[in-house]
N, C-alpha and C positions, 0 to 999 in steps of 0.2 A: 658618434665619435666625439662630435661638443659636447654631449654631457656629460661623456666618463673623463672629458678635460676637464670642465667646471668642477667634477667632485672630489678628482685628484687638486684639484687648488685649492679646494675648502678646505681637503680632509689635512692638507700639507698646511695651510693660513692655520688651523686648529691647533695644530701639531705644534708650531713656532709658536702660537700665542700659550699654550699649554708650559711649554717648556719657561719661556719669557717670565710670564706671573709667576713659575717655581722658581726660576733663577732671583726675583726680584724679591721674592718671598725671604727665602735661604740669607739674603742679602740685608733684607730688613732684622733678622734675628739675628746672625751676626754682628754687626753693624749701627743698627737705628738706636736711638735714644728712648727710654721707658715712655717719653710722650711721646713718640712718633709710633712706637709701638701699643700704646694703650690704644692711639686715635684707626691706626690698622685695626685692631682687635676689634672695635666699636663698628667700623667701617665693613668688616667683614661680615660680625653679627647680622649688620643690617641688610647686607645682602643675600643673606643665607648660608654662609662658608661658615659654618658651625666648626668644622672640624680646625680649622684655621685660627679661627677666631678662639678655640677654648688652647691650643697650643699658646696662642699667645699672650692670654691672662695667665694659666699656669705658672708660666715664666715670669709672669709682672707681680704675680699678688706676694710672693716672698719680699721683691723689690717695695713695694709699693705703700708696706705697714706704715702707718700714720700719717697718709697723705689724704685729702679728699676723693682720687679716685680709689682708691683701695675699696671701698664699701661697694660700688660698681661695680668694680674689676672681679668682685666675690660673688656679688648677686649675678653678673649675667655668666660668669663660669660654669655656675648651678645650670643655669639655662641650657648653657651651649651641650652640654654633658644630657638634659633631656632629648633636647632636641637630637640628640644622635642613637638616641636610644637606651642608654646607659644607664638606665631606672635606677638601679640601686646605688649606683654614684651620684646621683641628681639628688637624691633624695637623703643623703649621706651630708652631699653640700650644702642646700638647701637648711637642711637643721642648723648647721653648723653656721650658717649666714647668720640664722634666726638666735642662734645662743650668745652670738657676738654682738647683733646688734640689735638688740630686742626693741631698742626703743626707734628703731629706721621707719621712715615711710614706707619700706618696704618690706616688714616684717610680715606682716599681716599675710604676701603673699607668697613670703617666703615658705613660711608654716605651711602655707592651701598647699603648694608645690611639692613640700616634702610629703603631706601625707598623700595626695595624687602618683608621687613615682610611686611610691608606695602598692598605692591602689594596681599600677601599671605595670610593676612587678610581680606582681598578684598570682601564681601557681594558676597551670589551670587545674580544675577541680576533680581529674584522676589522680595528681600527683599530692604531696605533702603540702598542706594545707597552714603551715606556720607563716607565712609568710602573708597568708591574706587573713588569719587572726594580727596581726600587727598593723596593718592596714585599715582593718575597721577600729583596731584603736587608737590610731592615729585619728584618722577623722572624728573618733568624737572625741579626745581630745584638741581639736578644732575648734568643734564645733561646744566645747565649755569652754576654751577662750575666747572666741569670738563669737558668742550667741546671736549678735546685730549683724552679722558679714552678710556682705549679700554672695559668699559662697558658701553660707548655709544649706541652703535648696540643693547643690551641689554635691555636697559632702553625705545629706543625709539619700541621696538616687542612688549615690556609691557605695555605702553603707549597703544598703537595700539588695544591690548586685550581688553584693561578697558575700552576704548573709546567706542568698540561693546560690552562689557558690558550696559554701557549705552544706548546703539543704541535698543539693545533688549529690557531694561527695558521703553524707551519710545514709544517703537514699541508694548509692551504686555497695555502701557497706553491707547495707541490710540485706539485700538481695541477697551477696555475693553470698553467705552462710545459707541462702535458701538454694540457689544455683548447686552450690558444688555439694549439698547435704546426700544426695542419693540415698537419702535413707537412712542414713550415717546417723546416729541418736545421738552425738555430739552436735553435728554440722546443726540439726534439726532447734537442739536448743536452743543454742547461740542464734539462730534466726530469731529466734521466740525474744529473746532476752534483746539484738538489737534493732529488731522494730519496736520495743516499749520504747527504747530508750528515744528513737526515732521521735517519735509521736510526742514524748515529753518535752523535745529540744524544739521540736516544730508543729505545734498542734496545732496550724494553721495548714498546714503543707497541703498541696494537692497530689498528692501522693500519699497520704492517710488512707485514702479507702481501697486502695490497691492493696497497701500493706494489712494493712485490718484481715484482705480474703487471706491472703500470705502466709498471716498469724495463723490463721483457723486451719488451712491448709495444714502448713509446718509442724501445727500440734496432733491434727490428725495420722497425719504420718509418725509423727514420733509414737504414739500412742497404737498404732497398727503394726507396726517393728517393736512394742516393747515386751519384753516378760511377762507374763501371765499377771503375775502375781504385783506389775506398776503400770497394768492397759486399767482397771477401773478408776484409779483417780487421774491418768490422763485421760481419759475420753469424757469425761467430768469437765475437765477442760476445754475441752473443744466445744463442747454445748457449753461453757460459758463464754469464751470468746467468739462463737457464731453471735448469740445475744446480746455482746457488747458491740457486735459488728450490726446486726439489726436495728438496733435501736439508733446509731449513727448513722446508718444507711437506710431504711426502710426502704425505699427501693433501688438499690444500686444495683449496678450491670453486674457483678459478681453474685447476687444476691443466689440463683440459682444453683450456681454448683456449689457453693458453701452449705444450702440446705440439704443437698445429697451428702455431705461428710457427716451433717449433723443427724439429719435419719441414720445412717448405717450406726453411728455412734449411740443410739439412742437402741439400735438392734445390738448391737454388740455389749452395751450394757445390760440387755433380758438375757444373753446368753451367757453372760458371766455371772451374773448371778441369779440362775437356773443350775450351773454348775457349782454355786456355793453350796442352793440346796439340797443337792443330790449329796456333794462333798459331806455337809452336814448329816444327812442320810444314815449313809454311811458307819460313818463315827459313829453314830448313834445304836446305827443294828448291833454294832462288835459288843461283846459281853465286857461286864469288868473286870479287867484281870484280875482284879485286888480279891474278886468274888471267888477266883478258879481254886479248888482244893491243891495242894503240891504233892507234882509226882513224886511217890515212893521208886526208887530204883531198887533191883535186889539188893544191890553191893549196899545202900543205904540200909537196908532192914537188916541185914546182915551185921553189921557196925551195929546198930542198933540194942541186937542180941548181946553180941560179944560185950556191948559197953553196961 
């Protein structure tokens, strides 16, 4: 029974202290003076009441143009707006800090800050991917402003992040035209065509030799589903791309079943052309028409007379 007193007194002391700071709060915005309200705002910052503290510069920084605090009042606004989450506002301010006062002590960190929401706003790597190209060039525009910062190291880890951001989102691309190909000689190409692109953009990826079997696969398939008359220079392909996969691989975990597409291809090219020679054969036995005498019909011989 004491202790559901004691927590009804706490949770009631909470409740009035709750309301009290709001009343006092309301009171000050109404009421206070720009420096009674800058030194709240500062006040709050420091204790962590972000969301207090950026209502309160908002309201101060119109007021405040060409005084000494006004640069402050702008620089921690930037802050209060990260710290709450607000990535693309932080990052909005932050520049804006930076184009106003390029020449501040605190430019330097203002720059790092905006291209960081940046960074922090960043898509993640299923979705549309615009926002983390902006991102890595903000940071190396940074990082050509300030070559000496010591948030170099920084800037270029984050770089590095976004970059495999990207590496994944063209790596779940390539797939995705292998996945839903079914056989589909559309679906099959487009694979073909963006795993090169893949390998060109990231020829470092650890995901290259996955796609390498992928390639070889996708071409065999397409070449297995194509028309008679476009399975010889695709299966041509597939023993080139197995080759180009070997020589990059010599012994990779895919290595085995790549070499079964590449025998079958290599049978399927004797039997295709086994079937040219016969084809040719053929042709060959038929007489020349050009050689055949022309039939006479009666009705012809007839005309013939009469003419």
């Amino acid at each position: 029974m004491l202790k559901n007193n004691r927590a009804s007194y706490f949770l009631l002391f909470f409740a009035v202290l709750i309301i009290t700071s709001c009343s006092k709060f309301s009171k000050l915005q109404k009421t206070g003076t720009d420096q009674q309200k800058y030194d709240a705002a500062m006040t709050y910052y420091k204790k962590g009441d972000f969301y207090r503290s950026g209502l309160l510069f908002e309201e101060l920084i119109p007021l405040l143009k060409g005084s000494n605090e006004s640069e402050l009042a702008q620089f921690y606004y930037a802050y209060t707006q990260y710290q709450q989450g607000q990535y693309n506002t932080s990052q909005f301010l932050f520049k804006k800090f930076y184009d106003t006062y390029a020449r501040s002590d605190f430019a330097q960190e203002a720059l790092y800050m905006h291209a960081f929401s940046l960074y922090k706003d960043s898509a993640p790597h299923n979705l549309d991917q615009a926002s983390t190209f902006t991102a890595i060039s903000a940071m190396q525009d940074f990082i050509n402003t300030y070559p000496q910062s010591t948030f170099r190291d920084e800037c270029t880890k984050y770089i590095l992040e976004l970059r495999e951001k990207l590496e994944l989102k063209a790596y779940d691309k390539a797939k995705l035209y292998y996945k839903i190909s079914e056989f589909n000689p559309m679906s099959l190409k487009a694979a073909v065509i963006s795993i090169d692109n893949f390998r060109k953009d990231f020829p470092d990826s650890k995901f290259n030799e996955e796609l390498a079997f992928l390639k070889v696969e996708s071409q065999y398939n397409l070449a297995s589903n194509s028309f008679i008359l476009k399975q010889k220079d695709r299966y041509l392909d597939v023993i080139k791309f197995y080759k180009e996969m070997v020589d990059k691989y010599p012994t990779g975990k895919y290595l085995s079943n790549a070499e079964k597409m590449y025998d079958d291809s290599q049978k399927q090219l004797e039997v295709l052309a086994q079937a040219e020679k016969e084809r040719q054969k053929l042709l060959e036995a038929q007489p020349d028409s050009g050689t055949k005498p022309t039939k006479v019909t009666a009705s012809n011989s007839t005309d013939q007379k009469q003419n």
